[in-house]
N, C-alpha and C positions, 0 to 999 in steps of 0.2 A: 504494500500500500504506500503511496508517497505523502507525506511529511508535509502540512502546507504551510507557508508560511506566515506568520502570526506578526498582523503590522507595527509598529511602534509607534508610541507619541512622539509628537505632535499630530504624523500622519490625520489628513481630513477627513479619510474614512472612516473612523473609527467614532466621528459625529453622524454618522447616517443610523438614521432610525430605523430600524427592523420591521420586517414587515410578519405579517401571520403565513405560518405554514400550512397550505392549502394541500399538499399531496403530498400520502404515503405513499414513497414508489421505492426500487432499488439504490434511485439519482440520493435519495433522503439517508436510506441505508447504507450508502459507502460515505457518505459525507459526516455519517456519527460514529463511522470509524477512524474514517481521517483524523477527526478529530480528537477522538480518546487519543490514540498513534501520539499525534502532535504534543495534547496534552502531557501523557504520560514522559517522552522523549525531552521534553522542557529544560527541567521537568517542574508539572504546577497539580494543583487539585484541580483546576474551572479553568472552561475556554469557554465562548461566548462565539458564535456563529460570527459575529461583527470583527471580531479581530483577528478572521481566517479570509475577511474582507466577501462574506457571504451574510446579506443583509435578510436574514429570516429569522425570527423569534423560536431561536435553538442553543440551548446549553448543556453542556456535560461535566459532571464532575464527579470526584472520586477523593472525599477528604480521610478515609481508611485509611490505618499505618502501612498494609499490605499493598493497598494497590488492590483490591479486590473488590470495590463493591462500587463500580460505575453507576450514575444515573444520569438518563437522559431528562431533561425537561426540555417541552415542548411547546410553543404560546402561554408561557407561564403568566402568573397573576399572583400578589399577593393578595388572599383574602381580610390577614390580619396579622397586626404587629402591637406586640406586647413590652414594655421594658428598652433598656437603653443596655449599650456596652460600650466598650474602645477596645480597638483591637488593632494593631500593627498589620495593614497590609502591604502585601507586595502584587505586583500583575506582569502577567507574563507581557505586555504590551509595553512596561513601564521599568525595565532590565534593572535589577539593582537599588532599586528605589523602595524604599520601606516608609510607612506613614500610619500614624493615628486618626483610624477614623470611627465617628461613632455611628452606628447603626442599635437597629432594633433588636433584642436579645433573642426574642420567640418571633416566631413566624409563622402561619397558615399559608401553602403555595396551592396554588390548582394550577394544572398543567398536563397535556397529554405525555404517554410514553412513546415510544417510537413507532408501535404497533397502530398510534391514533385513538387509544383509550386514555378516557378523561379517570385520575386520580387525586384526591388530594394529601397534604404532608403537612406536621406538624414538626419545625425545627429550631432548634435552640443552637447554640455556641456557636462551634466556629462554621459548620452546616449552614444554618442559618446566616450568615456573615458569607459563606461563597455564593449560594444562592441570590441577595440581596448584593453584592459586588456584581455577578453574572450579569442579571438584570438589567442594573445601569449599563453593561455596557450597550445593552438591547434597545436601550434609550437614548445612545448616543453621547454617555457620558463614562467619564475614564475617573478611578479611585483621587488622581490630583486633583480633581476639583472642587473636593471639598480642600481643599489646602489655601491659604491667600494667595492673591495674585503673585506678592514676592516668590513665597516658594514654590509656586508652581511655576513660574520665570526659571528659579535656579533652577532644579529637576529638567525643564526643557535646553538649560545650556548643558548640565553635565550629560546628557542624552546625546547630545549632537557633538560634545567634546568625543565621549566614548565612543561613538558611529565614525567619527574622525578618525581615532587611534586603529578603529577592525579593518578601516578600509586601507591606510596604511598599511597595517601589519600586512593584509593581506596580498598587498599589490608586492609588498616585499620578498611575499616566499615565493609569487610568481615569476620574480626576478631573478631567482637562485638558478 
């Protein structure tokens, strides 16, 4: 299966709003493999259909110590959100970059499975906290923006410093 690639901020895609997924076909079924792939290969718990630069209301993750317990969400919805937390996040869109952000503790999701069946979920910690990261990105929003404009400035220069330094390196070992 090939590997897709997961855009980075600033990138403007990653503002485009998701649209609902209208068909379960095979096209759906190798694209929520791609995406575990990707994910797991990262390596992250959550990818967001948006930052594989596929604008359709789809998420995968897998916050298990193992690696073993994948879930698809499909046109997801919070039904309900209980309580407050902070939690240090990272995103695979956002390399390197750690931040405190505060979301909902508890969570009620509705969301189809891959199959196109409608379920709902009750989730708490850090569950709750990928799901509600996922999301935003579904919404065309990225973890830095709850950050102030300064920090989110700085994180978009060390971003483009370090896109600077891979592309160097890189052209370097082309050079050998």
């Amino acid at each position: 299966m090939p590997k897709l690639t997961i855009l980075e901020f600033p990138d403007p895609r990653l503002r485009t709003i998701a649209v609902p997924v209208e068909h379960f076909d095979n096209g759906l079924a190798r694209l929520i493999d791609d995406m575990f792939e990707t994910m797991y290969e990262a390596p992250g718990i959550g990818l967001a259909a948006t930052q594989v630069d596929v604008h359709r209301q789809l998420l995968v993750l897998d916050v298990s110590e193992d690696k073993n317990q994948p879930m698809v969400f499909i046109n997801p919805r919070i039904l309900q959100r209980d309580g407050e937390q902070v939690y240090q996040e990272g995103c695979l869109s956002v390399p390197g970059i750690y931040a405190d952000v505060t979301r909902a503790n508890q969570i009620r999701v509705q969301a189809l499975n891959r199959r196109g069946e409608s379920f709902e979920l009750e989730a708490d910690g850090l569950l709750a906290i990928c799901i509600q990261h996922e999301m935003d990105h579904l919404a065309g929003k990225v973890f830095v923006d709850y950050l102030s404009p300064l920090k989110r400035d700085m994180v978009r220069k060390k971003l483009e410093k370090n896109r600077r330094g891979r592309v160097e390196s890189e052209s370097r070992e082309h050079s050998l």
